[in-house]
C-alpha positions as CSV (number, residue, x, y, z in Angstrom):
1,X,-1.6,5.0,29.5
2,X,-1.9,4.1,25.9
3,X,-5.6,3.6,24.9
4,X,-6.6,4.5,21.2
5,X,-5.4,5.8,18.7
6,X,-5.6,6.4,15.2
7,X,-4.0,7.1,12.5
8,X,-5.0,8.6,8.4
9,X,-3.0,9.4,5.5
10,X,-2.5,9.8,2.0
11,X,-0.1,8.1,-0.2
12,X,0.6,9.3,-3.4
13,X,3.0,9.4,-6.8
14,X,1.0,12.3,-8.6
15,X,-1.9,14.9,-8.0
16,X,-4.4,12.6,-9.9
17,X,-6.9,11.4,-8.0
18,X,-6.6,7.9,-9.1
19,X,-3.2,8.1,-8.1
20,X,-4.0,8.4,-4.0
21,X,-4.7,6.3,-1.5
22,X,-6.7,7.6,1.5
23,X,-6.1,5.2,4.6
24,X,-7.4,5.3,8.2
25,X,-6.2,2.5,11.2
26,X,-7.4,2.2,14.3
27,X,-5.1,0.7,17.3
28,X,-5.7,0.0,20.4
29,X,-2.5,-0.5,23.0
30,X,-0.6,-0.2,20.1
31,X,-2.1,-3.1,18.5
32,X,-3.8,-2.6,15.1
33,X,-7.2,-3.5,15.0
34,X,-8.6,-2.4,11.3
35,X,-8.1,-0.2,9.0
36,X,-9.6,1.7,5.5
37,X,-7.5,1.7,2.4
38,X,-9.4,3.8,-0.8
39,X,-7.7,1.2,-3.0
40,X,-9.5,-2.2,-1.6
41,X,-12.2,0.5,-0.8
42,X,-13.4,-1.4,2.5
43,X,-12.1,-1.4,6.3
44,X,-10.1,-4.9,6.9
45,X,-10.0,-6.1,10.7
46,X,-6.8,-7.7,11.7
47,X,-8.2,-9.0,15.2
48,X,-11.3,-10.7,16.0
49,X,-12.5,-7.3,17.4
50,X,-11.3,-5.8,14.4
51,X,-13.1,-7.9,12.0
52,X,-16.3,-7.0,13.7
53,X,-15.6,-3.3,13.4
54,X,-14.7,-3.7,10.0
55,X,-17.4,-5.5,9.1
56,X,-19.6,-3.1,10.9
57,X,-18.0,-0.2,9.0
58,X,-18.8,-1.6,5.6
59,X,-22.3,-2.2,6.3
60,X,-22.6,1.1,6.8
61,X,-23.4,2.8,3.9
62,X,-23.0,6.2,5.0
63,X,-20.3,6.0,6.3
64,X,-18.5,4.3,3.4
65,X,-19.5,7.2,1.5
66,X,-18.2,9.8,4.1
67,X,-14.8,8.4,4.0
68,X,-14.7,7.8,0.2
69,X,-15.4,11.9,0.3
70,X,-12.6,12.5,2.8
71,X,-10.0,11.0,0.5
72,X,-10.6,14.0,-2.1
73,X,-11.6,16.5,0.6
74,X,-8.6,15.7,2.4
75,X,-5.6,14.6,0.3
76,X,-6.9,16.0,-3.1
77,X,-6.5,19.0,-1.5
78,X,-3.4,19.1,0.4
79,X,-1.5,17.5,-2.3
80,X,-2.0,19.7,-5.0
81,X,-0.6,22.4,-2.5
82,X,2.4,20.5,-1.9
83,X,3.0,19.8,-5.4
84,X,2.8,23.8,-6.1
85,X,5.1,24.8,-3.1
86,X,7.3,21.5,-3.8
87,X,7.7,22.8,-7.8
88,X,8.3,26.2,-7.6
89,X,11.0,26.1,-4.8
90,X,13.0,23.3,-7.2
């Protein structure tokens, strides 16, 4: 059956950096429990189990700093080659 899940993205309107926002969430039986958003720059729990996580998550200083990294690691990256392959087949 349907356990966990989770998904992350990146959602953007340019190439710049300050322009993207790097999320994670986390469901469980399709119910969302938290989730990390690079623009409020915290995990936010939408269930009481959720809040715990999040809260959990933000104490945790290294991992705060591991997901800030995966934002440019991960979308920085990926975007600038869709912008290339998206502008020179236009």
């Amino acid at each position: 059956g349907y356990l966990w899940h989770a998904d992350t993205g990146c959602v953007f309107n340019s190439s710049d950096l300050n322009d993207i926002e790097y999320f994670e969430i986390y469901n469980y039986n399709k119910l969302k429990l938290f989730r990390f958003s690079s623009t409020l720059d915290k995990y936010v729990g939408y269930t009481e189990f959720g809040i715990k996580q999040a809260t959990a998550c933000n104490n945790n200083k290294d991992l705060i700093a591991d997901v800030r990294a995966r934002k440019e690691y991960i979308c920085l990256n990926n975007i600038k080659l869709d912008y290339e392959s998206a502008l020179t087949k236009s």
